[in-house]
C-alpha positions as MATLAB code, in Angstrom:
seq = 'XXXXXXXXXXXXXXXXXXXXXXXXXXXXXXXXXXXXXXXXXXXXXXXXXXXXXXXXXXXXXXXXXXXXXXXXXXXXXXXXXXXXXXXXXXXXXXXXXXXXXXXXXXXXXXXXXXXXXXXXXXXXXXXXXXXXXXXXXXXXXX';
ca = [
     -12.022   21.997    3.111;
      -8.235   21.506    2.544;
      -7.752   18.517    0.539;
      -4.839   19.309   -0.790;
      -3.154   19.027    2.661;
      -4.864   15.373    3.034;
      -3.672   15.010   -0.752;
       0.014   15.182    0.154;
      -0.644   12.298    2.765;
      -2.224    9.922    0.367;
       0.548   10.279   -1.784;
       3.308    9.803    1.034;
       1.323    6.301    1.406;
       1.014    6.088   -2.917;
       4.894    6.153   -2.466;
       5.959    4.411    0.625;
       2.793    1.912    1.054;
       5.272   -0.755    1.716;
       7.194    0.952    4.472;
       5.796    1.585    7.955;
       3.947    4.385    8.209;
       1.754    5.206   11.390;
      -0.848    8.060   11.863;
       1.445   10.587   13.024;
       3.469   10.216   10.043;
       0.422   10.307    7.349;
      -1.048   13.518    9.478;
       2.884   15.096    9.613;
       2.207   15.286    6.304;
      -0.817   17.005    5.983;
      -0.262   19.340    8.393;
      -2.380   18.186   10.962;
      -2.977   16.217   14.350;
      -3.367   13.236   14.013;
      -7.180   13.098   14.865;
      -8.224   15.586   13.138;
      -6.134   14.372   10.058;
      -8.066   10.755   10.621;
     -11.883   12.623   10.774;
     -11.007   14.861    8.282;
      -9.385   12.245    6.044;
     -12.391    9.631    6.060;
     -14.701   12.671    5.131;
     -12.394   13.217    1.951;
     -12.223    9.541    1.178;
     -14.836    7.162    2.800;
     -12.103    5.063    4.349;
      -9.740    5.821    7.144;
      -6.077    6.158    6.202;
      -4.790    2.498    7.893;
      -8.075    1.214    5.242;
      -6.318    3.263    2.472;
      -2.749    2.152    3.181;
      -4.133   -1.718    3.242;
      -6.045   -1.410    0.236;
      -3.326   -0.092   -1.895;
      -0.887   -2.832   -0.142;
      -3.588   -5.091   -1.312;
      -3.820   -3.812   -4.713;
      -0.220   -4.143   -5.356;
       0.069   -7.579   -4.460;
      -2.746   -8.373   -6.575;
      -0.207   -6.950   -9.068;
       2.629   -9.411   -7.775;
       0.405  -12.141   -7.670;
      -0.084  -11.863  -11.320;
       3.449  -11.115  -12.692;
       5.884  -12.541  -10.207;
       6.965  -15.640   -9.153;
       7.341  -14.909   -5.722;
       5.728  -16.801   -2.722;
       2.646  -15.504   -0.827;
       4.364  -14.970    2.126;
       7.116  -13.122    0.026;
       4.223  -10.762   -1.583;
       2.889  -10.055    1.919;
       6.794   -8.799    3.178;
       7.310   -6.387    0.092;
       3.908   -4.470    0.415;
       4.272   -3.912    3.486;
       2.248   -6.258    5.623;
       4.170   -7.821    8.793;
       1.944  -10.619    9.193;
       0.894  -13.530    6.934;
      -2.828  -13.858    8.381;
      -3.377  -10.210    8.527;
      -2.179   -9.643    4.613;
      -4.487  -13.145    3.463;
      -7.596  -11.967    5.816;
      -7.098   -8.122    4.602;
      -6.901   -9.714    0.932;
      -9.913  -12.064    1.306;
     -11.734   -9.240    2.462;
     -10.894   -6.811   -0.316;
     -10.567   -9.170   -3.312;
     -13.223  -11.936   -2.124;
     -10.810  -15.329   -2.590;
      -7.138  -15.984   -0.585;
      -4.203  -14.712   -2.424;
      -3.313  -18.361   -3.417;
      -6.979  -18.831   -5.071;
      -6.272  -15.351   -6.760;
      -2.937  -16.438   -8.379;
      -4.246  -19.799   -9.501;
      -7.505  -17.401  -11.102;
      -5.398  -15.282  -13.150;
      -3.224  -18.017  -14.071;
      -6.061  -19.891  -15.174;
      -7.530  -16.311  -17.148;
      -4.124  -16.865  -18.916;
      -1.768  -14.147  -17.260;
       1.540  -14.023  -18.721;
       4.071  -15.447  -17.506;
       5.431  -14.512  -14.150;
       9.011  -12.143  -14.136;
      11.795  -13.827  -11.844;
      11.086  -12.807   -8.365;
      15.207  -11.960   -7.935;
      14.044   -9.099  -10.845;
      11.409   -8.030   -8.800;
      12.879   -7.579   -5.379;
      15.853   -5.757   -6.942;
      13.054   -2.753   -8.032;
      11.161   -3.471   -5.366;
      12.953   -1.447   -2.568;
      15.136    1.393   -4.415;
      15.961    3.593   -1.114;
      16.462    2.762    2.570;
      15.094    5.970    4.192;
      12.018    5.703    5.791;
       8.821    7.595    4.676;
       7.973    8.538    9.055;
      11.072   10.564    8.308;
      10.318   11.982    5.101;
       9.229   15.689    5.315;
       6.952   17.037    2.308;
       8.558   19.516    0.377;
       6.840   22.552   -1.605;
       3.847   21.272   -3.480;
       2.306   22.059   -6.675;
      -1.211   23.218   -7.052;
      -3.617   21.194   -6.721;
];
């Protein structure tokens, strides 16, 4: 198998989970179509790449949810979701409570206290290139 090739394309959505990235641009990066890069990639993982790329969306807004004061629907924007009900149904799914019930959870678990959201969105989006763009470059061993 060549996992390093499919390796390459889960890190291109590590990196840029919160831009758009479609099929062709995960399987650009590995070197492959884009259906064989989606059957080959769910053998490697269990999951599909668009159940990757909204699972690590997910898992950084669980991070927001905990240490920013930022909205829900402000969360949803900056990992990358474009729609409000498909972010809270994706994150019910995965998490097993709204993001709203999660937030008021942790709060109550005694999370510290929430950064300024204007701190936030200033590291939140460093560059303005888009990742569909982005060609991989050499790669170390795997």
């Amino acid at each position: 198998m060549h996992l390093p090739p499919r390796r390459r394309a889960r890190d291109l959505m590590d990196r840029h989970f919160a831009e758009p990235l479609d099929l062709d641009a995960m399987a650009r990066a590995a070197g492959f179509s884009r259906y064989h890069f989606a059957r080959t990639f769910r053998t490697a993982y269990g999951e599909t790449p668009a159940a990757y790329l909204s699972r690590r969306r997910v898992e950084r807004a669980m991070d927001l949810l905990r240490s920013a004061n930022l909205t829900v629907t402000e969360i949803c924007m900056l990992v990358g979701f474009s729609s409000l009900g498909s972010f809270s149904s994706r994150f019910s799914e995965l998490v097993g409570c709204s993001p709203s019930a999660y937030r008021r959870r942790e709060i109550a678990r005694g999370a510290p206290r929430p950064i300024p959201g204007c701190f936030v969105l200033a590291w939140s989006r460093p560059g303005t290139g888009t990742a569909s763009a982005e060609k991989p470059g050499p790669q170390p061993p795997a």
